[in-house]
C-alpha positions in Angstrom: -8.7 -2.0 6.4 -11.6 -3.2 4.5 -12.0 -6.2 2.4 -13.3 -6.4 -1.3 -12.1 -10.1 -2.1 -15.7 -10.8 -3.4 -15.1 -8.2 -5.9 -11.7 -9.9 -7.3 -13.8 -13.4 -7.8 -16.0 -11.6 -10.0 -13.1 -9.8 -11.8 -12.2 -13.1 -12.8 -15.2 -14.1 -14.2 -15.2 -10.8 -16.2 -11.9 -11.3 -17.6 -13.8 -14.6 -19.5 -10.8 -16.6 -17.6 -7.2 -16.5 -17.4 -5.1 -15.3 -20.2 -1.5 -15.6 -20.7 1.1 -12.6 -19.9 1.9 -10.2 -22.5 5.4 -10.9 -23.9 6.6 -6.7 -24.0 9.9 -5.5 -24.5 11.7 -5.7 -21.3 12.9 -2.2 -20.2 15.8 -1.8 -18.8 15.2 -0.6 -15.0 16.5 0.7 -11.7 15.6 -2.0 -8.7 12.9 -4.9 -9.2 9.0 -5.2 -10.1 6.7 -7.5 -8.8 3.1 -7.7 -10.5 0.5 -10.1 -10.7 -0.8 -11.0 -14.6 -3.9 -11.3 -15.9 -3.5 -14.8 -15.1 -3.6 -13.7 -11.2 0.1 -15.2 -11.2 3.2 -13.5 -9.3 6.0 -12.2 -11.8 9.0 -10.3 -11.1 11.1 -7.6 -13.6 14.6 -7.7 -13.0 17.0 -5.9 -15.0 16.3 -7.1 -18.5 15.0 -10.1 -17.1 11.0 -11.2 -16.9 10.7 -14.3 -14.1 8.0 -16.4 -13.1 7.5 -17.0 -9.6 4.4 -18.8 -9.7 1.9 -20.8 -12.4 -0.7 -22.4 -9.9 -3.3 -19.6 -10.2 -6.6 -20.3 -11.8 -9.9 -22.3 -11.9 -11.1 -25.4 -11.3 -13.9 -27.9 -10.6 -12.9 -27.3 -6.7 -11.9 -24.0 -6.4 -11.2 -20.6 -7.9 -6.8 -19.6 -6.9 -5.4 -16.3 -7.6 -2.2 -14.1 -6.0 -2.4 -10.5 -4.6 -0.7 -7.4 -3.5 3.2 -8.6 -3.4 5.2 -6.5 -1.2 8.9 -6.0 -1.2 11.1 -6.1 2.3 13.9 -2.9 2.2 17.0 -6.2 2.5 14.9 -7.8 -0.9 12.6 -10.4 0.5 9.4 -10.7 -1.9 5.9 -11.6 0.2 3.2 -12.6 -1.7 -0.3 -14.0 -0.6 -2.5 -16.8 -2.4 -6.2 -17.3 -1.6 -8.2 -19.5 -2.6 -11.9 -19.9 -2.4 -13.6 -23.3 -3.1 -17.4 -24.1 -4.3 -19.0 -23.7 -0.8 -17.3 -19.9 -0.7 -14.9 -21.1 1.8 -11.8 -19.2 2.0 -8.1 -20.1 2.8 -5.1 -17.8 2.5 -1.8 -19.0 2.2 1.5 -16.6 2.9 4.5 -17.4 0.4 8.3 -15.4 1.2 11.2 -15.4 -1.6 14.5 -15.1 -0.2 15.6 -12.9 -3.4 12.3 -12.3 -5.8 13.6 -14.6 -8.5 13.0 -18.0 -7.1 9.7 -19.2 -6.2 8.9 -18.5 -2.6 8.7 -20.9 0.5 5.1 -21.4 2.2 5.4 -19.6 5.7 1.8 -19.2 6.6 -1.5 -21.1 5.9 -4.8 -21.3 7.3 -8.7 -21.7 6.5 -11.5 -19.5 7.2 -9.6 -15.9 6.9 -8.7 -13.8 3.4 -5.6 -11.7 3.1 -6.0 -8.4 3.6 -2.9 -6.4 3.4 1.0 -7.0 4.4 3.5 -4.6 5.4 7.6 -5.7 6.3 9.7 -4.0 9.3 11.6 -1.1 8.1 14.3 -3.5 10.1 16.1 -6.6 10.7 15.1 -8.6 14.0 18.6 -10.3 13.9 21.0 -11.8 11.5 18.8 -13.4 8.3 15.9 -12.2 10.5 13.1 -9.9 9.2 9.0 -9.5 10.5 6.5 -9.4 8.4 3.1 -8.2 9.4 -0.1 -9.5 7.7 -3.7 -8.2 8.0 -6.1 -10.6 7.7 -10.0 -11.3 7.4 -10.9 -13.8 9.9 -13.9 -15.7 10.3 -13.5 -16.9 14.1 -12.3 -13.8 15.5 -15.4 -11.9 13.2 -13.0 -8.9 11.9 -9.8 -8.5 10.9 -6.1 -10.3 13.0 -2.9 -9.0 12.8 0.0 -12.1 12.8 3.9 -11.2 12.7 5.3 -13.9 10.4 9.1 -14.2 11.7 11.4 -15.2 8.5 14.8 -15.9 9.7 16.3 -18.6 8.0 14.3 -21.6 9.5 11.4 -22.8 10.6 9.2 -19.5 10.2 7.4 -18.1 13.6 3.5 -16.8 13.6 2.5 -14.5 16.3 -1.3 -13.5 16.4 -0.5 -10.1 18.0 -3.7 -8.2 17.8 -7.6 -7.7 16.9 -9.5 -4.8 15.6 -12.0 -3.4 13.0 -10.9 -1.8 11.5 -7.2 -2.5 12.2 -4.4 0.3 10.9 -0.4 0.0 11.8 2.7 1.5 11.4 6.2 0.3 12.1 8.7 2.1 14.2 12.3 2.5 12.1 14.1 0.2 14.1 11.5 -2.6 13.7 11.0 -3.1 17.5 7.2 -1.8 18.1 4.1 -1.1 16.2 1.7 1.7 16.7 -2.1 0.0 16.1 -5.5 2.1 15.2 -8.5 -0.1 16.1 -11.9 0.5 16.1 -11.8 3.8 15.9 -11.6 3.9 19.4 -7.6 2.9 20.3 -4.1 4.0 19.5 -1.7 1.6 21.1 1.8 1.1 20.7 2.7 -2.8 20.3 6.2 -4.3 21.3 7.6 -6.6 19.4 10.0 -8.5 22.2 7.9 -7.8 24.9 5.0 -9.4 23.4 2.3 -7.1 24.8 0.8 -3.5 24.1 3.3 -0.9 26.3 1.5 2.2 25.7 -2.8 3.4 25.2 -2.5 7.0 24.5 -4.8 9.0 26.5 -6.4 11.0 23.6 -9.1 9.2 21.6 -8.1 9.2 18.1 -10.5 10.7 15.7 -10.5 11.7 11.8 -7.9 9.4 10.1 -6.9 5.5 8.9 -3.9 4.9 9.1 -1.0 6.1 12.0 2.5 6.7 10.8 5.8 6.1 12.7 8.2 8.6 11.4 11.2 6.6 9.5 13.8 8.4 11.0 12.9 8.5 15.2 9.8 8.0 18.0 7.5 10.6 16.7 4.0 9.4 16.0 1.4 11.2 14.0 -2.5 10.3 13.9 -5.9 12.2 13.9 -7.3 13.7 17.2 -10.8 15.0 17.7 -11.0 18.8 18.1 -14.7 19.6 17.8 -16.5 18.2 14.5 -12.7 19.1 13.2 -9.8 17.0 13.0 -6.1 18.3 14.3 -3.1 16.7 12.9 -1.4 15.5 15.8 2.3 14.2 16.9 3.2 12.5 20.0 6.8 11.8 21.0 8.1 10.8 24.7 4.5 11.2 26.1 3.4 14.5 24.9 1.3 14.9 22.3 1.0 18.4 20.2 -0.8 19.8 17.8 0.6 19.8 14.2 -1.8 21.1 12.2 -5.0 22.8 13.8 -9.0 22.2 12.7 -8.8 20.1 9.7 -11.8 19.0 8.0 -12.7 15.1 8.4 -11.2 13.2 7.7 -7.5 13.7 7.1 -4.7 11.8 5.3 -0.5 12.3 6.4 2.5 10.9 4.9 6.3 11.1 6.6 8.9 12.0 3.8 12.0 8.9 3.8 14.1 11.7 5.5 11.3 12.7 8.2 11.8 16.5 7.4 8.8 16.8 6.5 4.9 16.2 6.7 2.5 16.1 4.2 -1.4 16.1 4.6 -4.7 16.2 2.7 -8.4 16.9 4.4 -11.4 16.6 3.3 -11.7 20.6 1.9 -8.3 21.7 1.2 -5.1 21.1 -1.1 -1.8 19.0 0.1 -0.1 20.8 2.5 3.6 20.1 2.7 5.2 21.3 6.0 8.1 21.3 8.2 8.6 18.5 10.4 9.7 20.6 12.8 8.1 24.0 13.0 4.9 23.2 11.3 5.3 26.0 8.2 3.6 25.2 5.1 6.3 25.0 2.3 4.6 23.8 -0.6 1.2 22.6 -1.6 -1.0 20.8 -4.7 -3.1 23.0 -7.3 -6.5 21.0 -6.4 -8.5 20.1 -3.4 -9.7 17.1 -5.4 -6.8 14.3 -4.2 -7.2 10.9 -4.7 -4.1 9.7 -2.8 -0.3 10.8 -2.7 3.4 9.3 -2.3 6.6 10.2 -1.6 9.6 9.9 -3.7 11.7 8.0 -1.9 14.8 10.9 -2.0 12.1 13.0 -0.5 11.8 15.8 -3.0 8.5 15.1 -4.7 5.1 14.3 -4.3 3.2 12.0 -6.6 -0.4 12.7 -6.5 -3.5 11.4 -8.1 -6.4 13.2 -9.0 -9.7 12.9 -11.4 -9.4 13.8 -15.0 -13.0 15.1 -14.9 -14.3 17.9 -13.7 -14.3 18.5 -10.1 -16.6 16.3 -7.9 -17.1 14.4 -10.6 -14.9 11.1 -9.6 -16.6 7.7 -9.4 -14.6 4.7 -8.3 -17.6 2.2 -8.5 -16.6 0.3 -12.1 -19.8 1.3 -14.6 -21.5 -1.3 -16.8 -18.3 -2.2 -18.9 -15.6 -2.7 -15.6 -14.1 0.9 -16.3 -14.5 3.5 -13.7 -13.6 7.2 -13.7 -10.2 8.2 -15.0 -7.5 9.6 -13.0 -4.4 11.7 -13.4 -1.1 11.6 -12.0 0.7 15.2 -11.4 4.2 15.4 -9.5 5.1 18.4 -7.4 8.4 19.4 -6.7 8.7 20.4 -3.0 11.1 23.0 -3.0 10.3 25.0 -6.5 6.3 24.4 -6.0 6.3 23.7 -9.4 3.9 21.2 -10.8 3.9 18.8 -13.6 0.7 17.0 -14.7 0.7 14.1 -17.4 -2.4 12.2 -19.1 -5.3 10.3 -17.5 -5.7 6.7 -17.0 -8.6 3.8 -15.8 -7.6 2.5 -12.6 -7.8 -1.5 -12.5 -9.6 -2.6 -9.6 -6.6 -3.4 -7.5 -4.6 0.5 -8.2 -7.7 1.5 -7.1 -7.7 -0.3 -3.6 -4.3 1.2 -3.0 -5.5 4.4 -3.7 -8.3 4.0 -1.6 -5.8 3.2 1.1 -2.7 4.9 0.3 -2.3 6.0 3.6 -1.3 2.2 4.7 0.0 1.2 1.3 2.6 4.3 1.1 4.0 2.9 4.3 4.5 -0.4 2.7 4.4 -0.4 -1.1 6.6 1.8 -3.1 5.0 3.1 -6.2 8.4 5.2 -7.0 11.1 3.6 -8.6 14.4 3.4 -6.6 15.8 6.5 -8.2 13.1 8.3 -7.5 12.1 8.7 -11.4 9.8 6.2 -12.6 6.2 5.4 -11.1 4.5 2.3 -11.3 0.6 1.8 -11.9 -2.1 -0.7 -13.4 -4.9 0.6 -15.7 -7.2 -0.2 -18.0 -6.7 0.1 -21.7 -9.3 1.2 -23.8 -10.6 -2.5 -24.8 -10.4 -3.2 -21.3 -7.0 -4.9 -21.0 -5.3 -4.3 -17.6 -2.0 -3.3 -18.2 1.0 -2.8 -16.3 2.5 0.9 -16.8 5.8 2.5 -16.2 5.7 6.5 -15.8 9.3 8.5 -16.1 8.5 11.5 -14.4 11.7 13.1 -15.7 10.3 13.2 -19.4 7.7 13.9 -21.8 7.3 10.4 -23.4 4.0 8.6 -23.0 3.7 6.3 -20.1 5.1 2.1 -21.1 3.2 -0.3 -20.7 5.6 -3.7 -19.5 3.4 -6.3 -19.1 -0.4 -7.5 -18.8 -1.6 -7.4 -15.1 -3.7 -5.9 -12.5 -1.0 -4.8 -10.2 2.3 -3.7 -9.7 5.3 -2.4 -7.2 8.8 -1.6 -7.3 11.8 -2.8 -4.6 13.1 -0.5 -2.4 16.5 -1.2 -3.8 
C-alpha cells in the first residue's frame, strides 16, 4: 500500500486546529464503533454509550500527534496507531491494543523513523488470550514498506518483522496460521506463521491486482495473473492454480463473501460481477461500470458499492481548492433478487477516501457493515466542510445520521 501521511499533517492545518467532538444523540446500535474526531482522538460507540479512549492528540511546540485507522479483532480487541511527527519531519509510530474497546489501550509497539500504514488482525486465535496482529508500515531504513506480527497474548507483547516489499499486499488464512504476501509486483508467497519462513513462491507471476485474498472458509487463494495485456481472475488451492474469470481488463478488484460461496470482482471496463465460488456462473451484477470500491455484508447477501454522483468519468478524488472532492454514492445490491437500491451522495473525507482507494485490503480488515448486516458506516464532508461521522440503514428510507464529528469510522465484527 501507499502512504499519504503528509496529506493528513496538512489536513490538520486546514481544520484551523483541533476542535472538540460533537456531543449527538447516541443511537442505539448493533456491535461497537470506533472513529477518530476532529480532534484526531480515538472514540468508541457502545450501546448508548460514547467513550474516550484517548485525549493526547494534537499540537505542540515539538510535535504535531494525531490517531488513525482503528481496526477491530473478530474476539473484540481494538488496535489503534498514533504517529507523531516532530519539527525536523521526523516520524515515530506507536501501536496501542485495548483488551475490550472501552478502556484506553496498552502500548505494544513503538519505534522511530517508520509511519503506520495499515493493520489487519488474524481471522483466529494463536492460543488461549492469544491473537496476531499484522501492521504495515513506512520504513525509513528498510526504504519501503515492513510487515511486523505484533503477538497480543496476555503479557509481554511479541514483534516479528516478517517481511519487506513495495508495495506490500496480504491476506490471512481463516485459521490464522499463514499469510499470502503480494510484493513488488513481482511475488506471491505464502508466509507461516509458526514456521517463521515463506513455505510456498507460486510459479505464476502475478499481474493486474493489489491485494490477494484468502477465502474465510478454506485454502483457496485468489489473485491476478497475466494473460496477455489482460488480466485472468485466478484461484490456487493445493498446488493448482485455475482460471476463474478469463481476460479481464487491468487492473482487477475481488472480494470473498463471509460464507466463501461466492466471488465478486470489478475490472477496469465492466460492472461487478458476482459469481459462484464454485462453478464460476455469474449470478448477479451492479448497474454501472463506474465502481469506486465494494463490501460485503457480513451475512453474505449484499453488496455495498460506491460510485460517483456525477456523470460518468467524471470522478475526481484530488480535494479542489476548498478540501471537498467529488461526491460519491452508495447503492446496495441484493445478490439473489438483482435488485438494486441507490441512496443520496456524499463528500468523502480524506481518510473514507483512502479506504476506498484500497478497499480491496481494507474489506479484508475493516468492516464498514454493521453486525446485522443493516447499517453502513462512512465519514464525509458536510456542506461547511465539517467531517462528520455517518450511519446509513440500508433497510429504510430515512436520511443517513450523522453520530459524531470525525474523519473516520468502523464497526466490530460483533
Amino acid at each position: 500500500m501507499k502512504r499519504a501521511g503528509l496529506a493528513l499533517i496538512g489536513l490538520l492545518i486546514a481544520v484551523g486546529g483541533l476542535r472538540a467532538v460533537a456531543q449527538t444523540a447516541n443511537p442505539i446500535i448493533p456491535g461497537q464503533i470506533a472513529y477518530i474526531g476532529t480532534d484526531f482522538n480515538v472514540y468508541t460507540i457502545d450501546d448508548e454509550e460514547r467513550i474516550t479512549i484517548t485525549d493526547d492528540a494534537g499540537v505542540s511546540a515539538a510535535a504535531v500527534r494525531f490517531y488513525q485507522f482503528p481496526v477491530w479483532s473478530t474476539d473484540g480487541r481494538l488496535a489503534y496507531f498514533e504517529t507523531e511527527v516532530n519539527t525536523q519531519q521526523e516520524r515515530s509510530a506507536e501501536v496501542f491494543i485495548s483488551a475490550d474497546g472501552r478502556a484506553p489501550g496498552t502500548s505494544v509497539y513503538e519505534a522511530a523513523g517508520e509511519n503506520f500504514t495499515y493493520a489487519y488482525w488474524s481471522p483466529r486465535g494463536c492460543g488461549e488470550a492469544c491473537r496476531d496482529l499484522a501492521v504495515l508500515l513506512g520504513s525509513q531504513q528498510a526504504n519501503g514498506f515492513v510487515v511486523n506480527v505484533i503477538r497480543d497474548q496476555g503479557e509481554q507483547p511479541s514483534v516479528t518483522q516478517v517481511g519487506t516489499g513495495s508495495p506490500f499486499y496480504f491476506s490471512w488464512s481463516p485459521d490464522g496460521q499463514q499469510m499470502v504476501w503480494q510484493r513488488g509486483n513481482t511475488s506471491l508467497d505464502i508466509y507461516d506463521i509458526n514456521a517463521g519462513a515463506i513455505t510456498v513462491t507460486l510459479a505464476e507471476r502475478p499481474a493486474g491486482f493489489f491485494a490477494p485474498a484468502w477465502s474465510p472458509v478454506d485454502d483457496r487463494v485468489l489473485f491476478g495473473m497475466a494473460n496477455g495485456r489482460a488480466t485472468d481472475l485466478a484461484v490456487v488451492a493445493n498446488g493448482v492454480i485455475t482460471s476463474f474469470a478469463s481476460s479481464l481488463a487491468s487492473p482487477i478488484w475481488f472480494s470473498w463473501s463471509p460464507d466463501g460461496n461466492q466471488i465478486a470482482y470489478i475490472d477496469a471496463e465492466n460492472p461487478l460481477q458476482v459469481a459462484d465460488a464454485v462453478t464460476g456462473e455469474v449470478i448477479a451484477e451492479s448497474d454501472t461500470s463506474e465502481m469506486i470500491a465494494f463490501f460485503w455484508s457480513p451475512d453474505s447477501r449484499s453488496i455495498a458499492y460506491v460510485s460517483p454522483a456525477q456523470q460518468p468519468g467524471q470522478f475526481n478524488a484530488k480535494p479542489d481548492s476548498q478540501g471537498s472532492s467529488s461526491e460519491l454514492t452508495w447503492s446496495i445490491l441484493d445478490v439473489a433478487s438483482g435488485n438494486i437500491r441507490r441512496y443520496g451522495s456524499f463528500t468523502p473525507t480524506a481518510d473514507m477516501l483512502y479506504l476506498l482507494t484500497y478497499f480491496d485490503q481494507f474489506a479484508q480488515s475493516h468492516r464498514v457493515w454493521s453486525p446485522d448486516s443493516r447499517h453502513l458506516i462512512y465519514s464525509e464532508l458536510s456542506a461547511n466542510g465539517t467531517p462528520l461521522i455517518m450511519l446509513l440503514d440500508t433497510q429504510s428510507n430515512v436520511v443517513p445520521l450523522s453520530i459524531a464529528e470525525g474523519y473516520f469510522g468502523v464497526w466490530s465484527f460483533n
